[in-house]
C-alpha positions as CSV (number, residue, x, y, z in Angstrom):
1,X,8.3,-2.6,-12.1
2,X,11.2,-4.4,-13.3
3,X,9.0,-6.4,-15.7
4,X,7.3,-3.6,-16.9
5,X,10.6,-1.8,-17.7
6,X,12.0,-4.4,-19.8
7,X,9.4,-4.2,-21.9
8,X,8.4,-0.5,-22.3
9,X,11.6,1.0,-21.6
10,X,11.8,4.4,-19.6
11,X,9.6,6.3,-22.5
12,X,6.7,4.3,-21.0
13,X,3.7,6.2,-23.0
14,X,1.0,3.8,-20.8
15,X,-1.6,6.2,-19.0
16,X,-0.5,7.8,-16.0
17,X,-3.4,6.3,-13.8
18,X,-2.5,3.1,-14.7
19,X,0.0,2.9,-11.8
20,X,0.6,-1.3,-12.0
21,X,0.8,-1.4,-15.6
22,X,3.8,1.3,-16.2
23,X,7.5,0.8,-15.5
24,X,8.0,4.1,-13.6
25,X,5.6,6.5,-11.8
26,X,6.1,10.1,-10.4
27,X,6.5,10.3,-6.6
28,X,6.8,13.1,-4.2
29,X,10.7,13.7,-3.5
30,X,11.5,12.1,-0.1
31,X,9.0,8.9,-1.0
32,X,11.6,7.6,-4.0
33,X,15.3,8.4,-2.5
34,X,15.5,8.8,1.6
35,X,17.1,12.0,3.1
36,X,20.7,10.6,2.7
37,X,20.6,10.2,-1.4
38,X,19.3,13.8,-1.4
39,X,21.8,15.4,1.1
40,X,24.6,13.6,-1.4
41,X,22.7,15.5,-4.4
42,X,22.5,19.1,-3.2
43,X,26.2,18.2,-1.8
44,X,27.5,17.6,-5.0
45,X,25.9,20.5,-6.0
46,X,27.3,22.6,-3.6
47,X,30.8,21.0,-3.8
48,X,31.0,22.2,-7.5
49,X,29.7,26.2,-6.6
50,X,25.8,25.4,-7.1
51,X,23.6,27.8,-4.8
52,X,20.5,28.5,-6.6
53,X,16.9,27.2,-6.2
54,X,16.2,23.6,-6.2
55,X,12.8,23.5,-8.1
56,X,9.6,20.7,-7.4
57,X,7.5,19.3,-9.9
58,X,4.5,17.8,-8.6
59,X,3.0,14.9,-10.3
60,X,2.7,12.1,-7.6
61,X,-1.0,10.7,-7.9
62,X,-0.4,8.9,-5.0
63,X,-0.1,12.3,-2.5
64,X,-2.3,15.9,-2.8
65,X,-0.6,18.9,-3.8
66,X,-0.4,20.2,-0.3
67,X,0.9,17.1,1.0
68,X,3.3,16.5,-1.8
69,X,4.8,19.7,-1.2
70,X,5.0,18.8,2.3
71,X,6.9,15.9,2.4
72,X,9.0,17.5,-0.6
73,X,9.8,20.6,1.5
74,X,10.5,18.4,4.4
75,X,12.8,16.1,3.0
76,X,14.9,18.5,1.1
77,X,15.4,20.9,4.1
78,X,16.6,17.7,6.1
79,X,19.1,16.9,3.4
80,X,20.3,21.0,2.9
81,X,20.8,20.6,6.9
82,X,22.1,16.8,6.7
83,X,25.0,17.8,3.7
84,X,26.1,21.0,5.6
85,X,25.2,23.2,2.9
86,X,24.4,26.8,4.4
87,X,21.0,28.9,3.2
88,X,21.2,32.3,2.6
């Protein structure tokens, strides 16, 4: 929330569960930045010798664990394929 954000800055320390009242709130990877954003991360990663593990914290209160995962998993498969990077 743009509103919200001006006035609390990014080190928003309003309660988590207060979803309207804070300027910025976890979501599951895939539900923030589309497929395309992430296949331009883990290419940049690539393009500058990155192949390691791509890590995911789950703290979206809006999605269970399992289906966080999910649609984490999901999306960042779809952006390894989309940005051409190959898995060992």
């Amino acid at each position: 929330d743009p509103v919200n954000l001006a006035a609390k800055g990014v080190l928003d320390l309003t309660d988590r569960s207060d979803t309207a009242a804070r300027s910025w709130t976890f979501r599951s990877v895939g539900d923030g930045h589309d497929v395309g954003w992430w296949a331009a991360f883990v290419g940049e990663l690539a393009s500058v010798g990155y192949d390691h593990v791509l890590s995911i914290e789950h703290e979206d209160r809006t999605r269970s664990r399992d289906d966080g995962l999910r649609r984490a998993v999901g999306t960042l498969q779809a952006a390894i394929r989309d940005a051409g990077v190959p898995v060992a």
